[in-house]
BAVO-561388 format. One line per field, with one value per residue (C-alpha): residue number from 1; x, y negated, z. Coordinates in Angstrom, 1 decimal, always signed. Last residue first. Layout:
BEGIN
num = c(NUM,...)
east = c(X,...)
north = c(Y,...)
up = c(Z,...)
END
This chain:
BEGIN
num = c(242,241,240,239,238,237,236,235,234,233,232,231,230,229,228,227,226,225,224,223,222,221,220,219,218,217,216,215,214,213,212,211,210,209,208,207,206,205,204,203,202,201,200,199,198,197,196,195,194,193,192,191,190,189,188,187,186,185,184,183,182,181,180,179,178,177,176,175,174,173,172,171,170,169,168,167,166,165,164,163,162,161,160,159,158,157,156,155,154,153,152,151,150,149,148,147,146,145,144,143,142,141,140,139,138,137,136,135,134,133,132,131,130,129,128,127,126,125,124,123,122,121,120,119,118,117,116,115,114,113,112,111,110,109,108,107,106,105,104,103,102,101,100,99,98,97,96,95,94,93,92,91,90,89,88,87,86,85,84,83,82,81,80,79,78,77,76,75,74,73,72,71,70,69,68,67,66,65,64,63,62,61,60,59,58,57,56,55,54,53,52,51,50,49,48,47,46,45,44,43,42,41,40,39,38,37,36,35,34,33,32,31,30,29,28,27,26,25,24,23,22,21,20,19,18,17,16,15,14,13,12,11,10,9,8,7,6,5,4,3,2,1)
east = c(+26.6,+25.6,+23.8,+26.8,+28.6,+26.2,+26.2,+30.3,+30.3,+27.8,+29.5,+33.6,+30.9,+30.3,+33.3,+35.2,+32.1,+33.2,+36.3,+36.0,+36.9,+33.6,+32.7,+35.5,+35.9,+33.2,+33.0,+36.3,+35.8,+32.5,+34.2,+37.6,+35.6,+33.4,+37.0,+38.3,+42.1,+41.5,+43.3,+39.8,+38.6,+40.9,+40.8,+37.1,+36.8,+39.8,+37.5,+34.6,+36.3,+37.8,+34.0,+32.3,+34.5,+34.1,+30.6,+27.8,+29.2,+30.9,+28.7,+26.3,+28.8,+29.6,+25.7,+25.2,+28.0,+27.1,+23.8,+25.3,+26.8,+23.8,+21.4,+24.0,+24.7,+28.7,+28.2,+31.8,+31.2,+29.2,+31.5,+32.9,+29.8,+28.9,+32.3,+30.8,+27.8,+30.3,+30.6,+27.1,+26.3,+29.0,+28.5,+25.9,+22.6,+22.2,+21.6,+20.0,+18.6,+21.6,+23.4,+20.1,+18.9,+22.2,+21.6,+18.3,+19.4,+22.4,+20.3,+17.5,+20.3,+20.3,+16.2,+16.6,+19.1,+17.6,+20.0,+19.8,+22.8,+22.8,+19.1,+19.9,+22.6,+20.2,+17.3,+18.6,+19.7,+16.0,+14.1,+13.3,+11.5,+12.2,+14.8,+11.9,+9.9,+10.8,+14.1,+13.7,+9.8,+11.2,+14.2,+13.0,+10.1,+11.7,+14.9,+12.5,+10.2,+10.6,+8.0,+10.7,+11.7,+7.7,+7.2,+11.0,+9.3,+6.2,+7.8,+9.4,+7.0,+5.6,+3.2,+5.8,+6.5,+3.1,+2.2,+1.0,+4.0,+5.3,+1.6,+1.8,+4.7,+3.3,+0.0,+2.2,+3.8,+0.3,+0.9,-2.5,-0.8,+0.6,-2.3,-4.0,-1.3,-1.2,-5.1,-4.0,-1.1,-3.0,-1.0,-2.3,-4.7,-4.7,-1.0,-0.6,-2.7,-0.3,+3.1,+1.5,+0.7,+4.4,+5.4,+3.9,+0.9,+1.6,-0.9,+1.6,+1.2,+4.0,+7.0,+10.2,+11.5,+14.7,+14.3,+14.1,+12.7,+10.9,+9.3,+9.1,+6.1,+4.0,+5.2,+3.6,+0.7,-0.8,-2.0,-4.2,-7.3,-5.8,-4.3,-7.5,-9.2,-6.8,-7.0,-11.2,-10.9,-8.7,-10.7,-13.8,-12.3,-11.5,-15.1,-16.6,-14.2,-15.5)
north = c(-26.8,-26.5,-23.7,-21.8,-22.8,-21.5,-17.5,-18.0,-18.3,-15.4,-13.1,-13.9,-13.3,-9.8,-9.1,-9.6,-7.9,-4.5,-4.9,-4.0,-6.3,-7.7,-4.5,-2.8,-6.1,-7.2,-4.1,-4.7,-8.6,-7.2,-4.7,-6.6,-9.2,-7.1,-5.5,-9.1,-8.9,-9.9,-9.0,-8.3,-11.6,-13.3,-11.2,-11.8,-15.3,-15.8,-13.3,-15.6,-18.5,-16.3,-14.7,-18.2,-19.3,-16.7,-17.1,-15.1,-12.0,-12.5,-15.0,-12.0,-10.0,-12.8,-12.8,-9.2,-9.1,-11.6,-9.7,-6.4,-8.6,-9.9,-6.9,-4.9,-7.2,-7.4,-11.4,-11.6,-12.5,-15.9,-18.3,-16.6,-17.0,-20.0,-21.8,-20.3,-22.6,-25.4,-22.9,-22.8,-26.0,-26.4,-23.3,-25.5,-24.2,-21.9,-18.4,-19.3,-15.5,-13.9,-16.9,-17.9,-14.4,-13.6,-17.2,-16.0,-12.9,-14.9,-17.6,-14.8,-12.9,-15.5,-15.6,-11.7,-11.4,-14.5,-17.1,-19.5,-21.6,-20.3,-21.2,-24.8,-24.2,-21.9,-23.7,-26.8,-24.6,-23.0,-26.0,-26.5,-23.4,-20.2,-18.6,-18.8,-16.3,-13.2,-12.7,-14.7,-13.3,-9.4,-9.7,-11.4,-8.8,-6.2,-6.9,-6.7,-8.7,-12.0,-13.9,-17.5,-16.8,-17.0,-20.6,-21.9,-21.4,-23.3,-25.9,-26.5,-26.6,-23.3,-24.9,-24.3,-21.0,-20.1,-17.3,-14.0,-11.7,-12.8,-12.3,-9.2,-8.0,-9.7,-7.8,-4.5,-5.3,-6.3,-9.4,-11.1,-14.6,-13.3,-12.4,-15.7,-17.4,-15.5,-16.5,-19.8,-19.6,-17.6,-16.3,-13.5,-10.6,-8.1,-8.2,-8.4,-5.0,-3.8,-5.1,-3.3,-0.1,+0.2,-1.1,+2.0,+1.3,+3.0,+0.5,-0.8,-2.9,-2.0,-2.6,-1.4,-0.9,+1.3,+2.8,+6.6,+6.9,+3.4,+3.3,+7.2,+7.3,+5.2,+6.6,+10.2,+8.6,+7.1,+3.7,+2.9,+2.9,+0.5,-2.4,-1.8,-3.1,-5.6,-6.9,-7.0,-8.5,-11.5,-12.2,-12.3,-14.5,-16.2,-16.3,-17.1,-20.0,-21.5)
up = c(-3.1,+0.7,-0.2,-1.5,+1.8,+4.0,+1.5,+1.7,+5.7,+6.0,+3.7,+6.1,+9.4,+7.6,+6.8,+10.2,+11.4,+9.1,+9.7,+13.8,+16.3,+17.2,+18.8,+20.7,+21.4,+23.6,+25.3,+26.9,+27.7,+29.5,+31.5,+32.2,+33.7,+36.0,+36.9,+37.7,+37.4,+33.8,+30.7,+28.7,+30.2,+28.2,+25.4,+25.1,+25.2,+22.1,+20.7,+21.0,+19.8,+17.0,+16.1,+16.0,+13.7,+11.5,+11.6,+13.3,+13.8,+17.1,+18.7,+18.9,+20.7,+23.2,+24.0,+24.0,+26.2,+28.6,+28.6,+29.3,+32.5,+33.8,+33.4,+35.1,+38.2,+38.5,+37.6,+36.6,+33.3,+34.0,+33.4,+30.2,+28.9,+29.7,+28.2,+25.3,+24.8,+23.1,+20.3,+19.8,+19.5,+17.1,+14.9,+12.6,+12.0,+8.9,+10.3,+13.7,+14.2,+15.1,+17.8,+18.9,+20.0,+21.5,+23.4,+24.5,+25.9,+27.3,+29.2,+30.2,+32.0,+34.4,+35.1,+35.1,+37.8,+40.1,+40.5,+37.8,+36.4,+33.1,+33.4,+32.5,+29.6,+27.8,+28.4,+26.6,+23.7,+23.2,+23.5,+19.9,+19.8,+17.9,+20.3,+22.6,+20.7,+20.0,+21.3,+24.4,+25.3,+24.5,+26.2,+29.2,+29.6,+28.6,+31.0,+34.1,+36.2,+34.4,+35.9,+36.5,+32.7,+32.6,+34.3,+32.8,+29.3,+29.5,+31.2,+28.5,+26.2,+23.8,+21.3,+18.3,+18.9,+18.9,+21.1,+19.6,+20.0,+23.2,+24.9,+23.7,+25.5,+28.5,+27.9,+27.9,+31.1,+32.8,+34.5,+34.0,+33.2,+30.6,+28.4,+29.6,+28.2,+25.3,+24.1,+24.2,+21.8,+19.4,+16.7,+14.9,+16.4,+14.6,+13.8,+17.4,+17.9,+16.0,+17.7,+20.7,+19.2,+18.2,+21.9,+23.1,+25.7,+28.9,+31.0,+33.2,+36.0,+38.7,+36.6,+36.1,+32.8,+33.1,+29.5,+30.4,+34.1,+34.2,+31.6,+30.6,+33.3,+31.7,+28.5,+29.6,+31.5,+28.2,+26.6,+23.6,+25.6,+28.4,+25.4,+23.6,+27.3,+27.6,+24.3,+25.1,+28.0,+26.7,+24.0,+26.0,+28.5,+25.9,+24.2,+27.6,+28.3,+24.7)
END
Protein backbone atom coordinates (compact mmCIF):
# COMPACT_ATOMS: atom_id res chain seq x y z
CA UNK A 1 0.00 0.00 0.00
CA UNK A 2 3.07 2.68 0.78
CA UNK A 3 4.30 1.76 -2.72
CA UNK A 4 1.00 2.59 -4.42
CA UNK A 5 1.07 6.12 -2.55
CA UNK A 6 4.15 6.89 -3.06
CA UNK A 7 3.30 6.02 -6.47
CA UNK A 8 0.29 8.17 -6.51
CA UNK A 9 2.01 10.93 -5.22
CA UNK A 10 4.97 10.78 -7.82
CA UNK A 11 3.03 10.44 -10.47
CA UNK A 12 0.68 13.94 -9.57
CA UNK A 13 3.80 15.49 -9.10
CA UNK A 14 5.34 14.50 -12.10
CA UNK A 15 1.83 15.62 -14.30
CA UNK A 16 1.84 18.55 -12.00
CA UNK A 17 5.93 19.40 -13.49
CA UNK A 18 4.88 18.49 -17.22
CA UNK A 19 1.93 20.62 -17.11
CA UNK A 20 3.82 23.60 -15.69
CA UNK A 21 5.68 26.66 -17.40
CA UNK A 22 8.38 29.43 -16.65
CA UNK A 23 6.05 32.20 -17.97
CA UNK A 24 3.35 31.59 -14.99
CA UNK A 25 6.11 30.72 -12.71
CA UNK A 26 7.26 33.86 -13.10
CA UNK A 27 3.71 35.66 -13.29
CA UNK A 28 3.29 34.28 -9.52
CA UNK A 29 4.89 36.38 -7.82
CA UNK A 30 5.09 39.45 -10.19
CA UNK A 31 1.24 39.58 -11.22
CA UNK A 32 -0.77 37.77 -8.45
CA UNK A 33 1.65 38.35 -5.36
CA UNK A 34 2.14 34.51 -4.77
CA UNK A 35 5.26 34.01 -3.25
CA UNK A 36 6.66 30.82 -3.02
CA UNK A 37 9.87 29.11 -3.57
CA UNK A 38 8.46 25.64 -4.93
CA UNK A 39 6.61 26.23 -7.82
CA UNK A 40 6.15 24.16 -10.75
CA UNK A 41 4.13 26.94 -12.94
CA UNK A 42 1.13 24.79 -13.23
CA UNK A 43 -2.18 26.98 -14.06
CA UNK A 44 -4.78 26.53 -11.47
CA UNK A 45 -7.17 25.40 -14.56
CA UNK A 46 -4.79 22.38 -15.08
CA UNK A 47 -4.79 21.89 -11.48
CA UNK A 48 -8.67 21.71 -10.89
CA UNK A 49 -8.28 18.94 -13.78
CA UNK A 50 -6.01 16.83 -12.70
CA UNK A 51 -8.39 16.99 -9.41
CA UNK A 52 -11.19 15.81 -11.40
CA UNK A 53 -8.95 12.97 -12.24
CA UNK A 54 -8.24 12.18 -9.35
CA UNK A 55 -11.41 12.49 -6.91
CA UNK A 56 -11.27 12.72 -3.29
CA UNK A 57 -8.53 11.15 -1.69
CA UNK A 58 -7.85 12.38 1.70
CA UNK A 59 -4.64 10.41 2.10
CA UNK A 60 -3.29 11.00 -1.13
CA UNK A 61 -3.62 15.09 -0.10
CA UNK A 62 -1.63 14.85 2.73
CA UNK A 63 1.25 13.71 1.10
CA UNK A 64 0.45 16.34 -1.62
CA UNK A 65 0.94 18.90 1.10
CA UNK A 66 3.30 17.81 2.83
CA UNK A 67 5.73 18.11 -0.22
CA UNK A 68 5.34 21.94 -0.27
CA UNK A 69 5.06 22.53 -3.88
CA UNK A 70 2.51 25.48 -4.36
CA UNK A 71 0.67 23.70 -6.96
CA UNK A 72 0.55 20.29 -4.93
CA UNK A 73 -0.94 22.35 -2.02
CA UNK A 74 -3.52 23.67 -4.34
CA UNK A 75 -4.27 20.16 -5.15
CA UNK A 76 -4.11 18.81 -2.07
CA UNK A 77 -7.23 21.37 -1.19
CA UNK A 78 -9.12 19.95 -4.02
CA UNK A 79 -8.88 16.25 -3.26
CA UNK A 80 -9.07 16.11 0.52
CA UNK A 81 -12.28 15.00 2.17
CA UNK A 82 -13.93 17.49 4.04
CA UNK A 83 -15.22 15.21 6.23
CA UNK A 84 -11.76 13.43 7.28
CA UNK A 85 -10.04 16.90 7.87
CA UNK A 86 -9.64 17.11 12.09
CA UNK A 87 -8.63 19.74 13.85
CA UNK A 88 -5.44 19.39 14.12
CA UNK A 89 -5.42 18.79 10.68
CA UNK A 90 -6.31 22.24 9.92
CA UNK A 91 -4.18 24.38 12.56
CA UNK A 92 -0.94 22.08 10.97
CA UNK A 93 -1.54 23.75 7.34
CA UNK A 94 -3.01 27.24 8.49
CA UNK A 95 0.49 27.02 10.46
CA UNK A 96 2.23 26.24 6.36
CA UNK A 97 0.39 29.00 4.96
CA UNK A 98 3.09 30.67 2.85
CA UNK A 99 1.00 33.05 0.98
CA UNK A 100 -2.74 34.17 0.49
CA UNK A 101 -3.26 31.23 -2.22
CA UNK A 102 -2.48 28.91 -0.07
CA UNK A 103 -4.84 29.98 2.86
CA UNK A 104 -7.46 31.11 0.44
CA UNK A 105 -7.54 28.24 -1.58
CA UNK A 106 -7.47 25.45 1.61
CA UNK A 107 -10.26 27.92 3.58
CA UNK A 108 -12.55 28.42 0.68
CA UNK A 109 -12.36 25.07 -0.57
CA UNK A 110 -12.37 22.99 2.02
CA UNK A 111 -12.32 24.07 5.59
CA UNK A 112 -15.39 26.00 5.31
CA UNK A 113 -16.91 22.48 4.67
CA UNK A 114 -16.01 20.89 8.01
CA UNK A 115 -17.64 21.00 11.23
CA UNK A 116 -14.69 22.72 12.72
CA UNK A 117 -14.86 25.68 10.69
CA UNK A 118 -16.43 28.26 13.41
CA UNK A 119 -14.15 27.02 16.18
CA UNK A 120 -11.15 27.79 14.07
CA UNK A 121 -12.29 30.96 13.28
CA UNK A 122 -12.49 32.38 16.74
CA UNK A 123 -9.08 30.49 17.63
CA UNK A 124 -6.87 31.66 14.81
CA UNK A 125 -8.30 35.18 15.10
CA UNK A 126 -5.97 35.39 17.73
CA UNK A 127 -2.84 34.19 15.65
CA UNK A 128 0.16 36.13 14.91
CA UNK A 129 1.56 35.20 11.88
CA UNK A 130 -0.03 37.31 8.70
CA UNK A 131 -1.38 34.41 6.90
CA UNK A 132 -2.49 32.26 10.05
CA UNK A 133 -4.70 35.56 10.97
CA UNK A 134 -5.97 36.28 7.68
CA UNK A 135 -6.92 32.53 7.55
CA UNK A 136 -9.80 33.39 10.31
CA UNK A 137 -11.49 35.94 7.86
CA UNK A 138 -10.79 33.96 4.67
CA UNK A 139 -12.51 31.28 6.25
CA UNK A 140 -15.19 33.24 7.81
CA UNK A 141 -16.00 34.97 4.11
CA UNK A 142 -16.11 31.34 3.03
CA UNK A 143 -18.67 30.51 5.79
CA UNK A 144 -20.70 33.53 5.57
CA UNK A 145 -21.26 32.72 1.29
CA UNK A 146 -21.23 29.19 1.15
CA UNK A 147 -23.44 28.49 4.60
CA UNK A 148 -26.76 29.43 2.83
CA UNK A 149 -29.33 28.00 5.24
CA UNK A 150 -27.51 28.05 8.69
CA UNK A 151 -28.75 30.37 11.14
CA UNK A 152 -27.25 34.21 11.11
CA UNK A 153 -26.49 33.73 14.90
CA UNK A 154 -23.22 32.13 14.79
CA UNK A 155 -22.25 34.38 12.57
CA UNK A 156 -23.37 37.49 13.92
CA UNK A 157 -21.61 36.73 17.19
CA UNK A 158 -18.23 36.36 14.85
CA UNK A 159 -18.37 40.06 14.17
CA UNK A 160 -16.95 41.35 17.18
CA UNK A 161 -13.65 39.65 15.31
CA UNK A 162 -13.78 41.64 12.71
CA UNK A 163 -13.89 44.75 13.99
CA UNK A 164 -11.11 43.60 16.40
CA UNK A 165 -8.85 42.90 13.96
CA UNK A 166 -9.30 46.02 11.47
CA UNK A 167 -6.47 47.71 12.42
CA UNK A 168 -4.04 45.03 11.56
CA UNK A 169 -2.20 47.50 8.71
CA UNK A 170 -0.74 44.10 7.21
CA UNK A 171 -2.41 43.88 3.70
CA UNK A 172 -3.35 40.28 3.69
CA UNK A 173 -4.93 41.03 7.13
CA UNK A 174 -6.91 43.89 6.40
CA UNK A 175 -8.38 42.84 2.72
CA UNK A 176 -9.29 39.85 4.62
CA UNK A 177 -11.31 41.81 7.27
CA UNK A 178 -12.90 43.11 4.33
CA UNK A 179 -13.69 40.16 2.55
CA UNK A 180 -15.03 38.90 5.63
CA UNK A 181 -17.34 42.01 6.61
CA UNK A 182 -18.27 42.04 2.92
CA UNK A 183 -19.40 38.52 2.85
CA UNK A 184 -21.44 39.13 6.05
CA UNK A 185 -23.04 41.75 3.96
CA UNK A 186 -24.96 39.78 1.51
CA UNK A 187 -25.80 36.95 3.40
CA UNK A 188 -29.04 38.05 5.19
CA UNK A 189 -30.39 41.20 5.96
CA UNK A 190 -29.48 40.82 9.18
CA UNK A 191 -26.31 40.07 8.66
CA UNK A 192 -25.81 43.09 6.36
CA UNK A 193 -27.14 45.81 9.27
CA UNK A 194 -24.84 44.22 11.94
CA UNK A 195 -22.10 44.44 9.50
CA UNK A 196 -22.96 47.92 8.39
CA UNK A 197 -23.39 49.00 11.89
CA UNK A 198 -19.39 47.52 11.90
CA UNK A 199 -18.52 49.33 8.98
CA UNK A 200 -19.64 52.84 9.89
CA UNK A 201 -17.92 52.64 12.87
CA UNK A 202 -14.70 51.91 11.68
CA UNK A 203 -15.52 54.19 8.61
CA UNK A 204 -15.43 57.31 11.27
CA UNK A 205 -12.35 56.05 12.84
CA UNK A 206 -9.22 57.96 13.84
CA UNK A 207 -7.36 54.69 12.87
CA UNK A 208 -6.47 55.07 9.13
CA UNK A 209 -6.22 51.08 8.90
CA UNK A 210 -9.70 51.37 10.27
CA UNK A 211 -11.01 53.94 8.09
CA UNK A 212 -9.66 51.75 5.16
CA UNK A 213 -11.38 48.65 5.78
CA UNK A 214 -14.71 50.33 7.15
CA UNK A 215 -14.49 52.42 3.72
CA UNK A 216 -14.22 49.46 1.37
CA UNK A 217 -16.79 47.76 3.26
CA UNK A 218 -19.45 50.06 2.26
CA UNK A 219 -18.84 51.10 -0.99
CA UNK A 220 -19.83 47.38 -1.31
CA UNK A 221 -22.56 46.34 0.90
CA UNK A 222 -24.31 49.57 0.42
CA UNK A 223 -25.33 49.25 -2.92
CA UNK A 224 -29.20 48.14 -3.99
CA UNK A 225 -28.28 45.47 -5.59
CA UNK A 226 -26.89 43.52 -2.08
CA UNK A 227 -29.82 45.07 -0.24
CA UNK A 228 -31.79 42.81 -2.77
CA UNK A 229 -30.01 40.14 -2.75
CA UNK A 230 -29.86 39.48 1.11
CA UNK A 231 -33.92 40.70 1.00
CA UNK A 232 -34.06 37.07 -2.09
CA UNK A 233 -32.05 35.02 0.36
CA UNK A 234 -34.26 35.79 3.42
CA UNK A 235 -37.58 34.89 1.35
CA UNK A 236 -35.99 31.59 -0.48
CA UNK A 237 -35.04 30.35 3.91
CA UNK A 238 -38.26 31.25 4.77
CA UNK A 239 -40.03 29.36 1.90
CA UNK A 240 -38.31 26.27 3.04
CA UNK A 241 -39.18 26.74 6.39
CA UNK A 242 -42.91 26.51 5.28
Amino acid sequence: MAKKRDADLKAALQWLEAHGTKRYRDQLSARFAIHTDLAFGTSMPDVQKLAKTIGKDHELATLLWATGWHEAKALATHIADPKQVTPAQMDAWCADFRNWADCDTACFLLFDKTPHAIAKVKQWAKRKPEFEKRAAFALLAGLALHDKNGPDGPYLALLPLCEKAANDERNFVKKAVSWALRSMGSRSVACREAALDVAERLAASTDKTERWVGKDVLRDIQRPMIAERTRKRDAKRAAKKK
